[in-house]
N, C-alpha and C positions, 0 to 999 in steps of 0.2 A: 378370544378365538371362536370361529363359529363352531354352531357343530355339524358330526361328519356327515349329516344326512342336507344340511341347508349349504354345506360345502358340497358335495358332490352336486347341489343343484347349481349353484352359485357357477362353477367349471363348465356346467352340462350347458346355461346361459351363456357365459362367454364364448363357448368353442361355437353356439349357432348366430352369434353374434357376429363375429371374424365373420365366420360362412358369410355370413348376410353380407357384409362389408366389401369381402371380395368379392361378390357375385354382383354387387352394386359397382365397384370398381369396374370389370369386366363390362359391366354392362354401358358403364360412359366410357370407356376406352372405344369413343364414334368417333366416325366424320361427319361433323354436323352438316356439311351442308350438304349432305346428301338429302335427295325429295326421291320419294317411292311414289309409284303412279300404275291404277290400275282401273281398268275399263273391263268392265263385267256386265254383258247383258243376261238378268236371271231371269227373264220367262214370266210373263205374267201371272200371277200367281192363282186364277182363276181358272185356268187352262185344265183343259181334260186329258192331263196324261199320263193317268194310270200309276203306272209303280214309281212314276218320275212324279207326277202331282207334289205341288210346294210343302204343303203338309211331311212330306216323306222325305224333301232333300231340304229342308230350308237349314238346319242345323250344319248339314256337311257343305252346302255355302258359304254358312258363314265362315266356318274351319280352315273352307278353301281362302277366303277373302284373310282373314288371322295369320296363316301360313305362310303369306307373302309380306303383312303387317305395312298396307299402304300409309304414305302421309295423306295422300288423296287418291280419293275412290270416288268413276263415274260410272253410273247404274244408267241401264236401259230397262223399257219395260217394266217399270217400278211402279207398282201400284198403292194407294197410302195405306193400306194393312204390311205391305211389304215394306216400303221408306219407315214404320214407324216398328215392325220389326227389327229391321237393321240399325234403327238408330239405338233400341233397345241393346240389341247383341252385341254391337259392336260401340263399348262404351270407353268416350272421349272425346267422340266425334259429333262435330257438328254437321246440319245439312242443309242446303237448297233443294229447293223440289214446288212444284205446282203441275198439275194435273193439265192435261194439254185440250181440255174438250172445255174447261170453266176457267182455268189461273188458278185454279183454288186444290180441289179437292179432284173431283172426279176426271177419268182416263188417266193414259197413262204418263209417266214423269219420267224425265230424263233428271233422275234423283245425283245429286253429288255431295262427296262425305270430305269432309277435310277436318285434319287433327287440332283440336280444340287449342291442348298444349305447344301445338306450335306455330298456328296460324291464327290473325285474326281478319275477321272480315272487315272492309272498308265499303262496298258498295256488293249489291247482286241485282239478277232481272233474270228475265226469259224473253227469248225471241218465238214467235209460230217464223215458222219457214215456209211463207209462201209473201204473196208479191206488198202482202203489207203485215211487217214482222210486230207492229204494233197490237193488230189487233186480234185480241184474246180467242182462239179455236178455229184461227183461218188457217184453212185447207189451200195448199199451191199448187200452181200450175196442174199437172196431170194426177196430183198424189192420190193416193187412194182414201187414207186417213190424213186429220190433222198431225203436226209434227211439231216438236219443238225442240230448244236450245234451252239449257238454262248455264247461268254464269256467275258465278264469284269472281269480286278483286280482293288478293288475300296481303297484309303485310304478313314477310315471315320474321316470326320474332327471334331466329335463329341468328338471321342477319338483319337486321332494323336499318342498315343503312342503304340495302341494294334495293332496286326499283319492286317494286309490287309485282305480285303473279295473279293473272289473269287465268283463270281456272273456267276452261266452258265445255259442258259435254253435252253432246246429240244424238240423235235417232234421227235417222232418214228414211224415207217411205222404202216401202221394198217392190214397191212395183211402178211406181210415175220416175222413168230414165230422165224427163225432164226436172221432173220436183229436184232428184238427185243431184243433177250437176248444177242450177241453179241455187239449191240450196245451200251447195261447199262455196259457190261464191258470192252468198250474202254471207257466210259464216268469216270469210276471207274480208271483207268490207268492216266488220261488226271488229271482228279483232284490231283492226285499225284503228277504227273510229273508237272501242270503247278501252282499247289497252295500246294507245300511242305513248302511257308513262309504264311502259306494264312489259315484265314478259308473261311469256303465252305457253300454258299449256292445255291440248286439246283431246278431250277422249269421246270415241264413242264407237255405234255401231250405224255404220256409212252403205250397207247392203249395196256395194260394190267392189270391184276388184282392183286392184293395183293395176290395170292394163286397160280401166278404163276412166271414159272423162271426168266423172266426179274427183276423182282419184289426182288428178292432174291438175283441176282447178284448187284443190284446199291447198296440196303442196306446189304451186304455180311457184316457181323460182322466182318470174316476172312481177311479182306483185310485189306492195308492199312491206316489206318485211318477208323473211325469209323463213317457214316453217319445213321443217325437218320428219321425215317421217321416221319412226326412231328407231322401230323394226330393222328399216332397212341400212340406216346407220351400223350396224351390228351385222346384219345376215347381206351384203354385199349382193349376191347374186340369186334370186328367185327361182324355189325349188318345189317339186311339187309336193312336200306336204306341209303347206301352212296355212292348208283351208282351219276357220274359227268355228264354222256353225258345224257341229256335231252331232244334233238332232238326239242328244244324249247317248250316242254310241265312240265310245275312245277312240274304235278304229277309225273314225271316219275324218281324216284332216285332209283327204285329197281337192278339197273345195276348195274356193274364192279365200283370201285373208279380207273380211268383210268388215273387223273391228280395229278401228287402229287408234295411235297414240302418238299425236304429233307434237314438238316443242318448237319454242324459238331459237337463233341461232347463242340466245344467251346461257342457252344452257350445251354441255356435254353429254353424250348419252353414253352412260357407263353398262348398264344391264339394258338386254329386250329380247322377254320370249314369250311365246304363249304356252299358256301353265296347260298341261295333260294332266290334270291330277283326274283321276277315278277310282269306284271304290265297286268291282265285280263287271268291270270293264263298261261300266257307267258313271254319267261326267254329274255334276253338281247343277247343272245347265242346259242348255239347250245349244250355247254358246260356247267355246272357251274362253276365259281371261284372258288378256293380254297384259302385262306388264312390264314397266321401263322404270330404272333407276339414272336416275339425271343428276350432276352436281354443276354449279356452275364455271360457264368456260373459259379457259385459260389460252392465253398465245403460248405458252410453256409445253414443248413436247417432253411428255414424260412415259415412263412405264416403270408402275407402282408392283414392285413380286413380293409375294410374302412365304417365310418356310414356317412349318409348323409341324410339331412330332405331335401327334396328337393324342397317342398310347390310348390308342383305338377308342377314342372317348369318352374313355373312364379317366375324369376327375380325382385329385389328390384328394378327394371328400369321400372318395369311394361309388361314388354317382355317374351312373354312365348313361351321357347325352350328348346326344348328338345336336341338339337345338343350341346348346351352348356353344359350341363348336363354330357352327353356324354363325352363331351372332358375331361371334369373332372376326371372322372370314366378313361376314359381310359389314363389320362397322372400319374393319381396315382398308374397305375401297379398294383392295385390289384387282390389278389386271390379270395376273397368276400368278398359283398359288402351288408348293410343292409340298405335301404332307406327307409324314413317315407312320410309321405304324398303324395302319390301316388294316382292319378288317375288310373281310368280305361272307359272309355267311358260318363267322365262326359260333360255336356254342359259347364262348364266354361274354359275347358281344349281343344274344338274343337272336343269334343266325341273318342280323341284318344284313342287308347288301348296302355296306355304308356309304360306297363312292354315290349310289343311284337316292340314296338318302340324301347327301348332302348338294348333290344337284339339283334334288328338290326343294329344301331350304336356303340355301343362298341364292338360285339363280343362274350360277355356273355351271358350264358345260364341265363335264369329270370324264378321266379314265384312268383304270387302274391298272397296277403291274407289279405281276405276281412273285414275289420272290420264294416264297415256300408255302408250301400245302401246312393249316392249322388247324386242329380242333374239329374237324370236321368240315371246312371252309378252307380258304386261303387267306394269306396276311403279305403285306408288303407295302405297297406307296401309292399313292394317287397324284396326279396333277387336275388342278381345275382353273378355267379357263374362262373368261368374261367375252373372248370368240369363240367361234366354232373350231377344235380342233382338227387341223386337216390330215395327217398321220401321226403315228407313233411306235416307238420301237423299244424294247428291252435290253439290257444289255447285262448280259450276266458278268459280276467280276468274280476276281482271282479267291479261291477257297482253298481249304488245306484241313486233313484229317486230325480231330482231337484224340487223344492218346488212350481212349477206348475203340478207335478204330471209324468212329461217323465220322459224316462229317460236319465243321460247322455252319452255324444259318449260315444258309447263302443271301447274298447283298448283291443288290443289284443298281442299275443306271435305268431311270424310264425317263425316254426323248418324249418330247410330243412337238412337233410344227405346229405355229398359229400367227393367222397373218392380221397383223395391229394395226392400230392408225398411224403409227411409225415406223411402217415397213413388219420382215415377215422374221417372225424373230426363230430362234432353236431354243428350247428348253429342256434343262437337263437338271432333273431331280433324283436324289443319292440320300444315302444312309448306308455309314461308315460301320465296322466291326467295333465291337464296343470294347472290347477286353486285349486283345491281342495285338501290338503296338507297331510290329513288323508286320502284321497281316495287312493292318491297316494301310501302310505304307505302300505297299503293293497296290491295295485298293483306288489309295488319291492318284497314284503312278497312272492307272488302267485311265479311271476319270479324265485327266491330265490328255489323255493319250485320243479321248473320244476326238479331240478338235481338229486329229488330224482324218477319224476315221467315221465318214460322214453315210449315215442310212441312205439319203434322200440326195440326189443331187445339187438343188438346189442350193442345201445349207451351206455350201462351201464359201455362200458371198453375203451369208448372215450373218448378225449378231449373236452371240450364243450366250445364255445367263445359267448360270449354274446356282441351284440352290436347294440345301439340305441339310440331317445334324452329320456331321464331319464325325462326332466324336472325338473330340481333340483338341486343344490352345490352340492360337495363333502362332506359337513360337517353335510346335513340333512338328518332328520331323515329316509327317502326313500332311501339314499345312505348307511347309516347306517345297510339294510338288506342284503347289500352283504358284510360287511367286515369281516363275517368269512371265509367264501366259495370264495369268488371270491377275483381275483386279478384284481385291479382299475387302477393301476399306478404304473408303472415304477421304481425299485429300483434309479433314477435319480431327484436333488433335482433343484428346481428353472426353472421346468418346466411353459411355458407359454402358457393353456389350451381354454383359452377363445374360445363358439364360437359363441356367441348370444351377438347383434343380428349383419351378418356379416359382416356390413360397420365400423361398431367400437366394434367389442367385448369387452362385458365386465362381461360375464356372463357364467360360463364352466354348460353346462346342457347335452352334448352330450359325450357317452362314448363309451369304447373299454374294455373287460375287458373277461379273463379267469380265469374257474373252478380251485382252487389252486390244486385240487391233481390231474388233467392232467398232461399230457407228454409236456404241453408248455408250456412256461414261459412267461411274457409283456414283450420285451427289451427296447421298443423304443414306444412313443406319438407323434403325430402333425400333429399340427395345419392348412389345407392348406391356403394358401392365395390367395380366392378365395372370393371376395368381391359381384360380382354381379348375380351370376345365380340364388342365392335362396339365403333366408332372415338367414340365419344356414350357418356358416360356417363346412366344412367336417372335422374330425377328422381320421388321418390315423395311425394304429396300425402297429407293427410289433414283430410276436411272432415267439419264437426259441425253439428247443428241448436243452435242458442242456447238 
């Protein structure tokens, strides 16, 4: 028998052990084939600008670049103290890069980082962008400076059998209008010619606007092959603040979108925003990032909801993060996401404003809906969103005094409208009374009742997905008010739903479920296998047009 002191180490071992295991769990619980894509131009680093000077922000760059955790990363304006910095900081990653005045070293480089562990290189180069892209520091047409392209062909070793990805990112002069548009159509020619077995992905900083010709010849419909600008895939309708260059001030987005990130049509574009992050209403840059999450595409129209209680972050370890969280949300690939227990600027939570937190970490548009004042904050639900959400509404349900005279938490219904690549769906996220078994039933009744009583006019000839923890089996009486109208479960038998409580399920109270006379149907349920972030395990849906 050991003794008590090399046994309580022995327990202390195991229990960080487990830890380790589920958080390793947690952490493959992806979708592999997601690729993260991001374009950052960070500023020469020689530049005289004061409190902005590289010295001063090169750390919260990097932070910014970690934060998003690209597969590939294209840098503008990269000087080789800078590419060899970053290769530094940001370790895994491999890089192309050559200095656009020699090939070699000197000026600047259109620097590009791609993940060591998941990418391997097959070929690379660089193009100058003027009228002969061979040769090493030629300056074109009207440009002011030399300019270049540099480019990776990567296999990804996630998928070994799908075509190779063609990785190329640029800088364009910022003042020869001709260099510019010339330029997107050698860049357009080049893809062609050196990724005819390849899809294409393209970043950079194009010091043009989406309203003008440069802009028109890279994504030229008419040419060959079809590049996607991926922004605009996402944000449908062009508004005025998604100027990129910042000049290092937050407020300032009312400018040109001058950085972009275009793919082939072999890919889907799942995420694309340009990242605000600042820290005393100054940016990391001079730029902002832009960034896009691409999987590959499918003829299958789907829309992937995920629910998730997330008991405001805090972990069955006792560890409250929201980065875990996060990872969640974003290795599930979802379209929308409906989460319960939600902080908003509580004390037990660090006063975070979690929804604007977790917008920041996945990528997701968020909004929350308050169902009671907590802790100094409020608590209640959030929906998030991989579009832009276009309204939302709250919906207080049915409550009833405890026999001290309060009354109890109120539960509430938060709509949100958001229009998808499968039409303009209703979302409706819930969290049911946990103890009171008649209360509840009133509650799923009220729920039940939204589909006749609609915020928005629109919704009346929508889809409408309902998802949240019910608190409740399949077989009770609360579950019982949706089995005319809604659809609960999967024409699929010997499903294993469990998701309470999340280290041993043994209890399904957490649901995904559509309006039956919608346009989509339940295809598919499950379960994540996600043991420690929050005491609920996530329940991920995926619904199909027939």
């Amino acid at each position: 028998m050991l003794p008590r002191n090399l046994w309580q180490q022995f327990l202390l071992v195991s229990a960080m052990l487990l830890s380790w295991m589920a958080w390793t769990c947690e952490s493959l619980a992806q979708t592999s084939e997601l690729i993260r894509v991001m374009s950052f131009n960070i500023r020469y680093g020689t530049a005289n600008d004061g409190i902005n000077r590289w010295d001063l922000r090169k750390e919260f760059l990097v932070e910014t670049i970690r934060n998003f955790d690209p597969d590939l990363l294209g840098t503008q304006e990269t000087l080789a103290s800078q590419r060899d910095y970053l290769a530094q900081a940001l370790d895994g990653y491999g890089a192309v890069a050559a200095g656009r005045d020699d090939g070699k070293e000197a000026g600047e480089m259109a620097a590009l980082f791609y993940r060591k562990d998941r990418f391997e290189p097959i070929e690379q180069g660089h193009i100058w962008l003027s009228e002969t892209p061979e040769k090493v520091g030629g300056k074109g047409w009207d440009a002011a400076l030399p300019r270049i392209a540099t480019w990776v062909k990567l296999k990804d070793l996630r998928a070994a059998d799908s075509k190779p990805i063609l990785f190329l990112n640029a800088h364009l002069d910022h003042k020869g209008q001709t260099a510019r548009l010339e330029s997107c159509r050698l860049i357009r020619r080049e893809l062609s010619r050196l990724g005819s077995d390849s899809r294409w992905i393209v970043t950079g900083d194009f010091n043009a606007s989406p309203s003008e010709p440069p802009y028109s010849a890279l994504f030229d419909e008419s040419a060959d092959g079809k590049l996607l600008d991926t922004y605009r895939v996402i944000h449908r309708n062009p508004e005025a603040n998604e100027g990129t260059f910042s000049s290092f001030d937050v407020s300032k987005t009312s400018g040109p979108r001058i950085d972009w990130i275009g793919c082939s049509e072999d890919f889907q574009v799942r995420l694309a925003r340009i990242d605000r992050t600042s820290r005393e209403s100054r940016t990391p840059s001079d730029h902002f990032p832009v960034t896009a999450v691409l999987r590959p595409a499918s003829d299958k129209a789907t829309l992937r909801v995920l629910s998730y209680n997330i008991h405001h972050g805090r972990g069955v370890d006792d560890q409250l993060s929201l980065q875990r969280i996060a990872r969640v949300i974003r290795n599930a690939d979802a379209d929308a996401v409906a989460l319960q227990e939600v902080d908003q600027g509580c004390g037990r939570s660090e006063r975070i404003l979690q929804v604007k937190e977790l917008e920041k970490l996945t990528g997701y548009y968020g909004v929350f809906g308050k169902a009671i004042d907590f802790d100094g904050g409020e608590y209640g639900q959030a929906i998030l969103s991989r579009w832009p959400i276009k309204q939302t509404a709250i919906h207080r349900l049915p409550n009833e005094q405890q026999t001290n005279g309060s009354m109890r938490e109120q539960r509430i219904v938060l709509e949100a409208i958001v229009s998808s690549e499968i039409g303009t769906i209703r979302f409706l996220g819930t969290h049911l009374d946990h103890s009171k078994e008649d209360l509840r039933e009133k509650q799923a009744r009220a729920v039940d009742e939204l589909l006749d009583r609609v915020s928005f006019p629109e919704a009346k000839s929508m889809a409408t997905v309902l998802a949240g923890d019910f608190n409740d089996v399949p077989k009770s009486k609360s579950l019982g008010c949706f089995d005319q109208r809604w659809l609960i479960d999967p024409r699929k038998e010997n499903l294993v739903l469990a998701t309470y409580p999340s280290q041993s399920p043994r209890t399904r109270i957490d649901y995904v479920a559509v309006n039956r006379s919608g346009r989509l149907v339940l295809d598919s349920l499950e379960v994540l296998p996600v043991p420690l972030a929050s005491d609920h395990r996530p329940v991920l849906a995926e619904l199909v047009i027939p």
